[in-house]
N, CA, C and O of each residue as an XYZ file, in Angstrom:
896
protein
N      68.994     21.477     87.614
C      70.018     21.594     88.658
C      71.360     21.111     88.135
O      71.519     20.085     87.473
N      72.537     22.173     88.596
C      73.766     21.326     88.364
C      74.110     20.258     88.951
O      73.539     19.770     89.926
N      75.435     19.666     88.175
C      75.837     18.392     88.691
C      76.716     19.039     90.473
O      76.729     20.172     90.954
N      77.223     17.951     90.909
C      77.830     18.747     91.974
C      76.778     19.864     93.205
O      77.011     20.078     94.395
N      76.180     20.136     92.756
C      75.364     20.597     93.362
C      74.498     20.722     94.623
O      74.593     19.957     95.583
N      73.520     21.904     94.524
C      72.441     21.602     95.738
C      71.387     20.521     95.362
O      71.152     20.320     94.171
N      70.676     19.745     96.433
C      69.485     19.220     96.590
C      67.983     19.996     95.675
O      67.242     19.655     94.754
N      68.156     21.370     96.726
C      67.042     22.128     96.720
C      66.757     23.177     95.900
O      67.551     24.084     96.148
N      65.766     23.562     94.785
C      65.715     24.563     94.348
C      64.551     25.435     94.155
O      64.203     25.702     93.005
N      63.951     25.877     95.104
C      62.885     25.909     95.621
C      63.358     27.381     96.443
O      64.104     27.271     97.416
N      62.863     28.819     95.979
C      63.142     29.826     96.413
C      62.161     30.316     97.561
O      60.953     30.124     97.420
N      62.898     31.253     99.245
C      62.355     31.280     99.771
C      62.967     32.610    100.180
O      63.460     33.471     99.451
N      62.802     32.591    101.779
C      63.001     33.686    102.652
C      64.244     33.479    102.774
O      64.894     32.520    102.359
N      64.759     34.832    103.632
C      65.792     35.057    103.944
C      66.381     34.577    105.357
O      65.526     34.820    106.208
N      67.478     34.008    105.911
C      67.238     33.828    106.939
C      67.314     35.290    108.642
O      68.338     35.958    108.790
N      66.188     35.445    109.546
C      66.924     36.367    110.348
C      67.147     35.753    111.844
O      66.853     36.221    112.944
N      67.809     34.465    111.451
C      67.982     34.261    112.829
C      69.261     34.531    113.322
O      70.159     34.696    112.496
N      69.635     34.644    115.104
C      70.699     35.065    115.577
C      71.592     33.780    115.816
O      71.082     32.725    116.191
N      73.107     33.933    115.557
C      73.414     33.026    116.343
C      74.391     33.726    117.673
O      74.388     34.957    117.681
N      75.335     32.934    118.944
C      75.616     33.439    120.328
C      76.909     33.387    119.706
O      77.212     32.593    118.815
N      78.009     34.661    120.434
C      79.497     35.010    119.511
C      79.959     33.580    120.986
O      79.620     33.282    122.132
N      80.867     33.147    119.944
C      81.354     32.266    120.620
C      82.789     31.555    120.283
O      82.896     31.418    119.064
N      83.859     31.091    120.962
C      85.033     30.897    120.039
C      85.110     29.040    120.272
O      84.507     28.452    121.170
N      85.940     28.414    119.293
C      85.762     27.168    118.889
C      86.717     26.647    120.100
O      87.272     27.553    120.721
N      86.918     25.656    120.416
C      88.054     25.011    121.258
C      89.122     24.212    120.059
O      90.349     24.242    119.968
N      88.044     23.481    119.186
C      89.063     23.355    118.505
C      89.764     24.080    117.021
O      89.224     25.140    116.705
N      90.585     23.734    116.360
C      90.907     24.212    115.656
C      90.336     24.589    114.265
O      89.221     24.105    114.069
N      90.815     25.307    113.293
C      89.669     26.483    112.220
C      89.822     25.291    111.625
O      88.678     24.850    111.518
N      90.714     24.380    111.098
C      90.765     23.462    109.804
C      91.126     22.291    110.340
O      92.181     21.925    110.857
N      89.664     21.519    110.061
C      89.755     20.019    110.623
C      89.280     19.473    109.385
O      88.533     19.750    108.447
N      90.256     18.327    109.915
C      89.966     16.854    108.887
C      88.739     16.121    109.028
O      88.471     15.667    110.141
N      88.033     15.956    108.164
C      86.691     15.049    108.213
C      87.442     13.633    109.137
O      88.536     13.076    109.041
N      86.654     13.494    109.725
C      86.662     12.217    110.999
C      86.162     10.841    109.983
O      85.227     10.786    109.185
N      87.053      9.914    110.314
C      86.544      8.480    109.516
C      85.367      8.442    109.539
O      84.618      9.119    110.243
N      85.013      7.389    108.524
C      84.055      6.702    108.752
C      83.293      5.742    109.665
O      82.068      5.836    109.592
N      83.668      5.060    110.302
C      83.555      4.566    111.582
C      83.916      5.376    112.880
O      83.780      4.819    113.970
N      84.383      6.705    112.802
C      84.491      7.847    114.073
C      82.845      8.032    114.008
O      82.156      7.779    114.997
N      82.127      8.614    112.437
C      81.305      9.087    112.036
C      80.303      8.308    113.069
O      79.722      8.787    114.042
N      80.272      7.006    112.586
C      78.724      6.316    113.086
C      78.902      5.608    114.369
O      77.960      4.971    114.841
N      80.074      5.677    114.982
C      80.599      5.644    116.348
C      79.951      6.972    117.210
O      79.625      6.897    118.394
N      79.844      8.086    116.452
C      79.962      9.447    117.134
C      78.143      9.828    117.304
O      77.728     10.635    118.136
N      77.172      9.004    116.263
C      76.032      9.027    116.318
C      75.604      8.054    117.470
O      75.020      8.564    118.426
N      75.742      7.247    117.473
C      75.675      5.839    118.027
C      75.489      6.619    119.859
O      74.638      6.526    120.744
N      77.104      7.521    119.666
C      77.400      7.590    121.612
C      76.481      8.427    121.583
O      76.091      8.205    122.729
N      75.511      9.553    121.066
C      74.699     10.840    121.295
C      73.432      9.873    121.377
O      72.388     10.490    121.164
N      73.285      8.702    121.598
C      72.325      7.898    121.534
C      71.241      7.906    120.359
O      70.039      7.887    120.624
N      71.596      7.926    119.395
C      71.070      7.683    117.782
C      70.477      6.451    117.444
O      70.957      5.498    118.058
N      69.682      6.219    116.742
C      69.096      4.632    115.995
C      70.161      4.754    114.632
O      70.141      5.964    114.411
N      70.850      4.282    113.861
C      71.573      4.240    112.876
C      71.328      3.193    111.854
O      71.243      2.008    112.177
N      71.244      3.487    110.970
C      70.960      2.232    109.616
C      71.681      2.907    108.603
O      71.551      3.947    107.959
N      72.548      1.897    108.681
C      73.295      1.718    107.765
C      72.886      1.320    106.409
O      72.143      0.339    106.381
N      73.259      1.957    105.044
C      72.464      1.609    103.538
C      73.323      1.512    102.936
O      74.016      2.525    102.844
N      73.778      0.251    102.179
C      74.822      0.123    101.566
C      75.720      0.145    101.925
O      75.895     -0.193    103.096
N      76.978      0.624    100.985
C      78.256      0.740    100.849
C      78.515      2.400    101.360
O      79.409      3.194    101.067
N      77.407      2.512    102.180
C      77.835      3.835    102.528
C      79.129      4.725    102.653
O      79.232      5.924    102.395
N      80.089      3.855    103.110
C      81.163      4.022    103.436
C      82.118      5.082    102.769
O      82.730      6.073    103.169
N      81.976      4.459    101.632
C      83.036      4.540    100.284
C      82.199      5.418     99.131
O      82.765      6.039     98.232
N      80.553      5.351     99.342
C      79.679      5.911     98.472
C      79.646      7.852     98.307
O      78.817      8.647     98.750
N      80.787      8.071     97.572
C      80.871      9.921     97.746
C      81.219     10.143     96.849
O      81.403      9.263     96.008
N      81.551     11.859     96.546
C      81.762     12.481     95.432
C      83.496     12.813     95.380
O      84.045     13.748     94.798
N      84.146     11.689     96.209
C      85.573     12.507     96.352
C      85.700     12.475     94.747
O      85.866     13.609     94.296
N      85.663     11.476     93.786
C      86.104     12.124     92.274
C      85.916     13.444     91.744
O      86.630     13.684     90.770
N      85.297     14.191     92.047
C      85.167     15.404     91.519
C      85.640     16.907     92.174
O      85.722     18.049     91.721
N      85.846     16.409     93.202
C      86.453     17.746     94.328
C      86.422     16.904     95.707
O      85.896     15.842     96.040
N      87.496     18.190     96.573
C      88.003     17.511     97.631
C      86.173     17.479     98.789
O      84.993     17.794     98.632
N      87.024     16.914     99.814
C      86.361     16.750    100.953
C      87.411     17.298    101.810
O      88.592     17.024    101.597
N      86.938     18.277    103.042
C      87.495     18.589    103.690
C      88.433     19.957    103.302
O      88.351     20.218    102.102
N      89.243     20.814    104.017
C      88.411     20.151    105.826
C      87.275     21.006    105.800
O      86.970     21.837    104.944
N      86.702     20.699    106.830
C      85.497     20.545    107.225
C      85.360     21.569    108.503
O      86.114     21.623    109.474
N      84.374     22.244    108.281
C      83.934     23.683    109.429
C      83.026     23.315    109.989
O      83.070     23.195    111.214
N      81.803     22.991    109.203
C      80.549     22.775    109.988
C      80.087     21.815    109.957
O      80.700     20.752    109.861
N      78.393     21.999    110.061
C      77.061     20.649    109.838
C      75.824     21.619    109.439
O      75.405     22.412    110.283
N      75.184     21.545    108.020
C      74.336     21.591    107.254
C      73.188     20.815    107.967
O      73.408     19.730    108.506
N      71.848     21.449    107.955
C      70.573     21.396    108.067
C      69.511     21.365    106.663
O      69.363     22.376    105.977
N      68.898     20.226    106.394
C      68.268     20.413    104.973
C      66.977     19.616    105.272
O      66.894     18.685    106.073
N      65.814     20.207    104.379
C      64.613     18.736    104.370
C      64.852     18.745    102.995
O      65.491     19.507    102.270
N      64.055     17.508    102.746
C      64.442     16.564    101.765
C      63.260     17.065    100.564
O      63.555     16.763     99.408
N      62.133     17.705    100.748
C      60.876     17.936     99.527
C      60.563     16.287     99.331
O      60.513     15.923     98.156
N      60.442     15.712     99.906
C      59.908     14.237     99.437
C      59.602     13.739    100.728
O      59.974     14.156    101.825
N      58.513     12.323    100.292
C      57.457     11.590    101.388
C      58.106     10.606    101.210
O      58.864     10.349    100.274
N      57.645      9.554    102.764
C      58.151      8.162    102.385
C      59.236      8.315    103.056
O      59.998      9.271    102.911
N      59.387      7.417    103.815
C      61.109      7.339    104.538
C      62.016      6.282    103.288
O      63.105      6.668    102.863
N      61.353      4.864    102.778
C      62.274      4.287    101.822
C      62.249      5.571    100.860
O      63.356      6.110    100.868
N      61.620      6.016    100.298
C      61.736      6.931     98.890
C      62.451      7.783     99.633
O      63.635      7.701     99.308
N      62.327      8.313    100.211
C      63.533      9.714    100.426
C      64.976      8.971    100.860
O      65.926      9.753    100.826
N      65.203      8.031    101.135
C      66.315      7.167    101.543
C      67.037      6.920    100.580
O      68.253      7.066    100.455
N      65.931      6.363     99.564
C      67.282      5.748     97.995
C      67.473      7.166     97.658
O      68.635      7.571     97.621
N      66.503      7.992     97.403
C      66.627      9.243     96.667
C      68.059      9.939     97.069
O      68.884     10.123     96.173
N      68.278     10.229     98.085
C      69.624     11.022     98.849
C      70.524      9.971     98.630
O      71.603     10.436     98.262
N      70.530      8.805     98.698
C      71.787      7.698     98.413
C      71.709      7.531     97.046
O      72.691      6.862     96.725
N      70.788      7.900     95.705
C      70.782      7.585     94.647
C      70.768      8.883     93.800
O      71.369      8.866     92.725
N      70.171      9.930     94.176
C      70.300     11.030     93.876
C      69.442     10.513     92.693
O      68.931      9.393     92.743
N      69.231     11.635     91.243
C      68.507     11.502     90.214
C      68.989     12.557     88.886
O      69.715     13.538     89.042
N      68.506     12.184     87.792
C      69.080     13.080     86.843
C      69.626     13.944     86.762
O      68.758     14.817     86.749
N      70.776     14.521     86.670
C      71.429     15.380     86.898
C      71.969     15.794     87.898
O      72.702     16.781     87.965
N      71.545     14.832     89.059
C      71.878     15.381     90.290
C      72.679     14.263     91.220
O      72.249     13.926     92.324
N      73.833     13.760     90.668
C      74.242     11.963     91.223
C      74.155     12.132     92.875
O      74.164     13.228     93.436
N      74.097     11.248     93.342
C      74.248     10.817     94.927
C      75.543     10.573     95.212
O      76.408     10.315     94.374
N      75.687     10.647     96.322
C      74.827     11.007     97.751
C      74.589     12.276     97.890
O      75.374     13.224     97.921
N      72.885     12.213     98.013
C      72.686     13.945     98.251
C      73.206     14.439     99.511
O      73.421     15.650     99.569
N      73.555     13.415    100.981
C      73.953     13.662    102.547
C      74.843     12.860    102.773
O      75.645     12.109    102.218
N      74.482     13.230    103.793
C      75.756     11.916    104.776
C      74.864     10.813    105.277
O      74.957      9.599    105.099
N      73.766     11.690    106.107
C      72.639     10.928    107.076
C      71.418     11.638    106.270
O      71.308     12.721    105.695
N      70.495     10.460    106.504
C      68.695     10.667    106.431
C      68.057     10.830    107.673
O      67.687      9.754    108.143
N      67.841     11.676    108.264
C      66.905     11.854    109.252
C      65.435     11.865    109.252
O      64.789     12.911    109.197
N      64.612     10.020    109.349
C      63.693     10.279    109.317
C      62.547     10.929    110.206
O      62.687     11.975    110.840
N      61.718     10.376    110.172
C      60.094     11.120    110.478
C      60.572     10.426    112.053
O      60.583     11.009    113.137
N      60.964      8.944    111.744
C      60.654      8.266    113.581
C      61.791      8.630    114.423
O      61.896      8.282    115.599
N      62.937      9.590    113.564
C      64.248      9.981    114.438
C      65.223      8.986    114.508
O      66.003      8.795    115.441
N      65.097      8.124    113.063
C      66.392      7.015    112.590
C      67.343      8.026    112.066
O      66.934      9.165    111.843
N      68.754      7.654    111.821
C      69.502      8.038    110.912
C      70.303      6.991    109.930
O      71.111      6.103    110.202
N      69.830      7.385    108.843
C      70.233      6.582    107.524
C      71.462      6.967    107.140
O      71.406      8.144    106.784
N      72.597      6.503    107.041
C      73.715      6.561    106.578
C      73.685      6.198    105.133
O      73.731      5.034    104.734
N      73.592      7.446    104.224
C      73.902      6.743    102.808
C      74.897      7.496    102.177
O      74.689      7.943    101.049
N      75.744      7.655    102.647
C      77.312      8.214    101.962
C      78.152      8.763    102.694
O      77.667      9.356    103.656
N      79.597      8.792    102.561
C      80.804      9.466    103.541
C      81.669     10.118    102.631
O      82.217      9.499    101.718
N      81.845     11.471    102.845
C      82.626     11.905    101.993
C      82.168     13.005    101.154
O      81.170     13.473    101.702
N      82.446     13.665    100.028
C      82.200     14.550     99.742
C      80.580     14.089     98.771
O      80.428     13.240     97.892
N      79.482     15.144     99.450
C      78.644     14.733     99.066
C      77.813     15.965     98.240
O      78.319     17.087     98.257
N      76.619     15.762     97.567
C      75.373     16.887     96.734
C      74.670     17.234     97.811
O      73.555     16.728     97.935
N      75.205     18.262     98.928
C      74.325     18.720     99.220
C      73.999     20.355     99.564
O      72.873     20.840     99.673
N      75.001     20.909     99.674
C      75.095     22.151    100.227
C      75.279     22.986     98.682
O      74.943     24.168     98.625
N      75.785     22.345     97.558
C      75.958     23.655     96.775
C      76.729     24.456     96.713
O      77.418     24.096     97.667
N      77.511     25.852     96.106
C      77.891     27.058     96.383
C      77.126     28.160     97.550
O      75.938     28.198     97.871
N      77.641     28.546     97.769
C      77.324     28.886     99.192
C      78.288     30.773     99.532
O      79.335     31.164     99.015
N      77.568     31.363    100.347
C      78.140     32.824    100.738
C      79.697     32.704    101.528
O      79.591     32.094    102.592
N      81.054     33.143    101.232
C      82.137     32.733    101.979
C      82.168     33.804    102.988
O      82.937     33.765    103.948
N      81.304     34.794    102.766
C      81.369     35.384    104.025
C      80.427     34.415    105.463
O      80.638     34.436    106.675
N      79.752     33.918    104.935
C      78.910     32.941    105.461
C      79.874     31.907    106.255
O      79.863     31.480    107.409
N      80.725     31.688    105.114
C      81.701     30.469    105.553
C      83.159     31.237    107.081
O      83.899     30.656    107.875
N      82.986     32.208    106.880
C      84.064     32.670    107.446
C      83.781     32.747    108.930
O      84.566     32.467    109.837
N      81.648     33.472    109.104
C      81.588     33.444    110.242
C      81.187     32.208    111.189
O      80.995     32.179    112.405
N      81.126     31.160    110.177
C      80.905     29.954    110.504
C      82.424     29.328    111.390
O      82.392     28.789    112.496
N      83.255     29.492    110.841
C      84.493     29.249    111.215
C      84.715     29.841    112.517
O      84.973     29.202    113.537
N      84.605     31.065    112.428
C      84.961     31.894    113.777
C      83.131     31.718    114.377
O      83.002     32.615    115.210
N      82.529     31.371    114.324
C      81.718     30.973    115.372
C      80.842     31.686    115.782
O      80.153     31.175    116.665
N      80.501     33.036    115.378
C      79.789     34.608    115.015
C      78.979     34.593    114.322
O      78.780     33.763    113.435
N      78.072     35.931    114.720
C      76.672     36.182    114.210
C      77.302     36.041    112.602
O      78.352     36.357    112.043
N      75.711     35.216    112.120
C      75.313     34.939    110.469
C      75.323     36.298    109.299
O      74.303     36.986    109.352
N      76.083     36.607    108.555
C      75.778     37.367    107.850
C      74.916     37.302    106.958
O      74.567     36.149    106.705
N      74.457     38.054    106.407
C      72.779     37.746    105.101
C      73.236     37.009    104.366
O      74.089     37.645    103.747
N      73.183     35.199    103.744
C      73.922     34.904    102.306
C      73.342     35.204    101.056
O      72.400     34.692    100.453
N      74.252     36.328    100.739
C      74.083     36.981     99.565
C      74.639     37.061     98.336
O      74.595     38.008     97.550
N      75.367     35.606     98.170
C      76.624     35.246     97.144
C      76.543     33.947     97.021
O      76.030     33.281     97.921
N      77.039     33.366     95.876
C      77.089     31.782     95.680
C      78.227     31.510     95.469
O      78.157     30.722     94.526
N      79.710     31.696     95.834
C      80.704     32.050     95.449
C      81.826     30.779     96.036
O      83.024     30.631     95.797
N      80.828     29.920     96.938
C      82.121     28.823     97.799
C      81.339     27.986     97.449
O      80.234     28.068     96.914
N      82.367     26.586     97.987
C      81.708     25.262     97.487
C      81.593     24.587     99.104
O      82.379     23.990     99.838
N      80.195     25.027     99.206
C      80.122     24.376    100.792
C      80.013     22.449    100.767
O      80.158     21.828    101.820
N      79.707     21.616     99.231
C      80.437     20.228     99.289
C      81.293     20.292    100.155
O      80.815     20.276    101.289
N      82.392     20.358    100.101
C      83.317     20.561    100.538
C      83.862     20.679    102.148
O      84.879     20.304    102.730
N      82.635     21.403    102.542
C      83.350     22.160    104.236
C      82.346     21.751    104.943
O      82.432     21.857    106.166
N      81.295     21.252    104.416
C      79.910     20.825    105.636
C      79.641     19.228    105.810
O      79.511     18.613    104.752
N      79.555     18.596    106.842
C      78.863     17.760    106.983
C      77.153     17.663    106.756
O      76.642     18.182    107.748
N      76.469     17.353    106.141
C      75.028     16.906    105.391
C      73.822     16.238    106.492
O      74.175     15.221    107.088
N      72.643     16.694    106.729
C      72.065     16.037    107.226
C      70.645     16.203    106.299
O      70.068     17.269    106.517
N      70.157     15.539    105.552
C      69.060     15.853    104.939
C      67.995     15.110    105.645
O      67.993     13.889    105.799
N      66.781     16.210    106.208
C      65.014     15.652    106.887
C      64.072     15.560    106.163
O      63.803     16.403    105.308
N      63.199     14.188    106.449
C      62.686     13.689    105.626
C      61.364     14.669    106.553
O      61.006     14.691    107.731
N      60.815     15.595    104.958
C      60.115     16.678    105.370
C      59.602     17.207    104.127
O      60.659     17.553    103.599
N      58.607     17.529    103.230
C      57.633     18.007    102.025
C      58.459     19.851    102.203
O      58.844     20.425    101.184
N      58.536     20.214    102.964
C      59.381     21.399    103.145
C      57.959     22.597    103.020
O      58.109     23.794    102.771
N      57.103     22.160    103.174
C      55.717     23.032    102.651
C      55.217     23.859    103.582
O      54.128     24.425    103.484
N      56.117     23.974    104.666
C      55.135     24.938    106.013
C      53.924     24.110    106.318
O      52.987     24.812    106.697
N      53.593     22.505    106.253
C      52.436     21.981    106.206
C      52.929     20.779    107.104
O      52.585     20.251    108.161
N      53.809     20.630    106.247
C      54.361     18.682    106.682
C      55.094     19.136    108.279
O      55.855     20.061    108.565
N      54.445     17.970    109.178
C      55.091     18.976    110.736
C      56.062     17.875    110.742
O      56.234     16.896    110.016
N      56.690     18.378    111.872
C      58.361     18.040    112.219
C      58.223     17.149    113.494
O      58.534     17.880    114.434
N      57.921     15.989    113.931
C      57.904     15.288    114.723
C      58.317     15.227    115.942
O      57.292     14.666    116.329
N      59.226     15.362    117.336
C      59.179     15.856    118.416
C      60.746     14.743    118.176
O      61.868     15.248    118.194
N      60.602     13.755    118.038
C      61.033     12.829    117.671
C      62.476     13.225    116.613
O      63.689     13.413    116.523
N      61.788     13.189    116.277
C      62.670     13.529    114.363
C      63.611     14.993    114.694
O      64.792     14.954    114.347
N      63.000     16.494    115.475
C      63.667     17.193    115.455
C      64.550     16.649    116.662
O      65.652     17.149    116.436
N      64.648     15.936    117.756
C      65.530     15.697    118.710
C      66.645     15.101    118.084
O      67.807     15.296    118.441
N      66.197     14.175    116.893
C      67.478     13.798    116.502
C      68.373     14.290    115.840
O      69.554     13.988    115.670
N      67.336     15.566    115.245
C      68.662     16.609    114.172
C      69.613     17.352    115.399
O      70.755     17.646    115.049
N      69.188     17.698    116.921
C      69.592     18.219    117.704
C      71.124     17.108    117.576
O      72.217     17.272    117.033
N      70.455     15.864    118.449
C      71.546     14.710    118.590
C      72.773     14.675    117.430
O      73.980     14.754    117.661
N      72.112     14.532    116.108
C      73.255     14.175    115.489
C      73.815     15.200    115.036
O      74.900     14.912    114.530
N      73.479     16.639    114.970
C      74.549     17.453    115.186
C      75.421     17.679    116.383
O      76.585     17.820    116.009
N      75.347     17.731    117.142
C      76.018     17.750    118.424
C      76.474     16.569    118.282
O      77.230     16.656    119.250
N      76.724     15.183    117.771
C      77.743     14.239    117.842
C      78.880     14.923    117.238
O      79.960     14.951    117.829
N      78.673     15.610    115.831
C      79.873     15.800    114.701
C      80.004     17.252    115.481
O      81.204     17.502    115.371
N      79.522     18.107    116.057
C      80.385     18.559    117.172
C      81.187     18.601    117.873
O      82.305     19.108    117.966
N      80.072     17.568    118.821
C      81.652     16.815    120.072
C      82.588     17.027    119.669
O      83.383     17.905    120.004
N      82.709     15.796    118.389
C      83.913     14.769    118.027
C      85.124     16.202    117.708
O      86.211     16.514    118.195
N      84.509     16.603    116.974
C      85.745     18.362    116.350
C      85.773     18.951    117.764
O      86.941     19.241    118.025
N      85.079     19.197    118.621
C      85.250     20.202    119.662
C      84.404     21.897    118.917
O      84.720     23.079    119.050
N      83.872     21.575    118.560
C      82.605     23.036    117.825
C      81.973     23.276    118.703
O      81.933     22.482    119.642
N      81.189     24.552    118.725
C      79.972     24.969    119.678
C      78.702     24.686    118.611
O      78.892     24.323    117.450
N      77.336     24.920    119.216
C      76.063     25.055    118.653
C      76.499     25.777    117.215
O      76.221     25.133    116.203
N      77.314     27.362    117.007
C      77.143     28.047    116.251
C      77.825     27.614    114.850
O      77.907     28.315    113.842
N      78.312     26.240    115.032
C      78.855     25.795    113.617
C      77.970     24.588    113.179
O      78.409     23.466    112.925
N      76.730     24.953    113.128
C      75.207     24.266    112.931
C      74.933     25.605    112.050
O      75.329     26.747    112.282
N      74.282     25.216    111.167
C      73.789     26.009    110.246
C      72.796     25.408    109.002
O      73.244     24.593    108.195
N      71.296     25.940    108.935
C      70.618     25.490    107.434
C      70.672     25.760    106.147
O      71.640     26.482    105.903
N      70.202     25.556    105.448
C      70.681     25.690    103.840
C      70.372     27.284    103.815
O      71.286     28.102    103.718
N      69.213     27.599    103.895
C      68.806     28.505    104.308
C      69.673     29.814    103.977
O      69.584     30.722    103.150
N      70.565     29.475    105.027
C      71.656     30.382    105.895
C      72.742     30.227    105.265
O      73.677     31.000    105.470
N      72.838     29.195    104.368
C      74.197     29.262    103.402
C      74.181     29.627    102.055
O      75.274     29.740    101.499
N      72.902     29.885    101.260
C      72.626     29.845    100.219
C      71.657     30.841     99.652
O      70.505     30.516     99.940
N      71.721     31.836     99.014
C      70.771     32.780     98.500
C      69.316     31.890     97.991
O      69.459     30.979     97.176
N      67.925     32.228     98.536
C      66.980     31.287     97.892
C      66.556     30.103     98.484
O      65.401     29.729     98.277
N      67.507     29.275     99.379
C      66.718     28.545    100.263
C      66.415     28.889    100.987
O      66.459     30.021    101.468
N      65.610     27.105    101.572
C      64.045     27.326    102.918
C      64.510     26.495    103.500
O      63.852     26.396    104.536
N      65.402     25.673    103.485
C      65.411     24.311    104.191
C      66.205     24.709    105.388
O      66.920     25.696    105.214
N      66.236     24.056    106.768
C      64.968     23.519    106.685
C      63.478     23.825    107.009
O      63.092     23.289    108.048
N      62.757     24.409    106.486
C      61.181     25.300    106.553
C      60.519     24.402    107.786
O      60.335     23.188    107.879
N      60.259     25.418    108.623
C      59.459     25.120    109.859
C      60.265     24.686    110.809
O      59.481     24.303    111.677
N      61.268     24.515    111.167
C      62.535     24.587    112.013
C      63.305     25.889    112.117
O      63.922     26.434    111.201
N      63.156     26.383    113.594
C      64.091     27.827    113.691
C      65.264     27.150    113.946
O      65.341     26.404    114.922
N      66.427     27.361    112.996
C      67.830     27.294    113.034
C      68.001     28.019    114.358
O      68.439     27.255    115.218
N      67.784     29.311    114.806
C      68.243     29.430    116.270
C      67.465     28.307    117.121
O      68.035     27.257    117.419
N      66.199     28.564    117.482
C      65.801     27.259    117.982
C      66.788     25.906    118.521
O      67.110     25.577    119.663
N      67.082     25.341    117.285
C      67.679     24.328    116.950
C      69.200     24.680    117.890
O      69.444     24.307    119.038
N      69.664     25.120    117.406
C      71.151     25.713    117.716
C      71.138     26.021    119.539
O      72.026     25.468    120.187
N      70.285     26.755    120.156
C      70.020     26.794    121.608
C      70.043     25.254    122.210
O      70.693     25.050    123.235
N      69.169     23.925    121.423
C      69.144     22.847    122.030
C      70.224     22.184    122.158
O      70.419     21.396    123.083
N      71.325     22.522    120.919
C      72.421     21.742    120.677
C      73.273     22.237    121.589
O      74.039     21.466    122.167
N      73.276     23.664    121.875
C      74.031     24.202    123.073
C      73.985     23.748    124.070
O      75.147     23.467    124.365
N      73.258     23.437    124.937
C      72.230     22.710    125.867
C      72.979     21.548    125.963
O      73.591     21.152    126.956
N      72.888     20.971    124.763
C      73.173     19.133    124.951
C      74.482     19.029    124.840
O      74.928     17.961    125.260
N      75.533     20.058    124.258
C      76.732     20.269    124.500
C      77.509     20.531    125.840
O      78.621     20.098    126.141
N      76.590     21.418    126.651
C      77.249     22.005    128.012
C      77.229     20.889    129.118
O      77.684     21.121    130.238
């Protein structure tokens, strides 16, 4: 795997889910929200939060920007263990430096804060992908690796084997609902600027066994 990079490399399906045409309230190009907006904004969607480290300050701004920022990324993690998948995304591994996210979403529906800022997780990514993300419109097929979604997504990596085996807790998916819809709110986004790796990236699965529409209907829901 490259540096800078995705998490995941692990080839799958395509995604065919729908998303609802919808227009943003707020504006196409927003500034990533502090760090303390960040875990303020989990906190009010009623979140458990643990904080790891120096989270704060722990990112990839040396190597490319952060921001601004369109969406929120959906990922599982291919690893067991809530500590092991915890350092792993805050420590990242050979070739692949940390922070792989922003947040760890475990199994019991905690969120681990292990980095702010531009982070390893999204990869290059389809800009047609990116465009309808922006305007808030049905998903086009991602069929290009051509953008640097670092850059434009907020990170949520689930602690999940990604195997169509390892199940998704009742628990654990409420909170991927929750803490997307915080970094929602806070921008003023609908459900449709939620999106999985899946859906941004030729070859991913993540997150496997979660319908991104699914998902996206609840966040609507908890938005209205």
């Amino acid at each position: 795997m490259r540096i800078d990079g995705p998490l995941h490399g692990v080839r799958g399906i395509a995604s065919d889910t729908k998303r609802s045409t919808s227009t943003r309230q707020g504006g196409d190009m927003a500034t990533p929200m502090s760090a303390s907006s960040f875990i303020r904004a989990l906190k009010d969607e009623g979140l458990t939060v643990v904080e790891v480290g120096d989270w704060r300050t722990h990112n990839r701004n040396h190597v490319g920007p952060w921001g601004p920022v369109h969406g929120v990324m959906i990922h599982h993690t291919v690893t067991k263990g809530t500590a092991n998948t915890v350092r792993i995304c805050r420590d990242g591994y050979s070739g692949l430096p940390g922070p792989l996210c922003h947040g760890v979403i475990a199994k019991d529906g905690k969120v681990h804060l292990v980095g702010y800022g531009r982070a390893n997780h999204a990869g290059s990514g389809d800009d047609d992908v990116l465009r309808a993300v922006i305007a808030e419109r049905a998903l086009p097929a991602d069929n290009e690796a051509n953008t640097d979604g670092n850059r434009h997504f907020y990170g949520f990596e689930c602690e999940n084997l990604g195997d169509g085996k390892d199940p998704w807790p009742a628990v654990q998916v409420e909170a991927m609902e929750a803490a997307a819809a915080a970094v929602c709110r806070v921008h003023k986004w609908n459900a449709p600027s939620v999106i999985g790796h899946l859906e941004w990236q030729p070859g991913k699965i993540d997150p496997r066994g979660v319908s991104m529409a699914g998902l996206r209907r609840r966040i609507d829901e908890r938005l209205s």
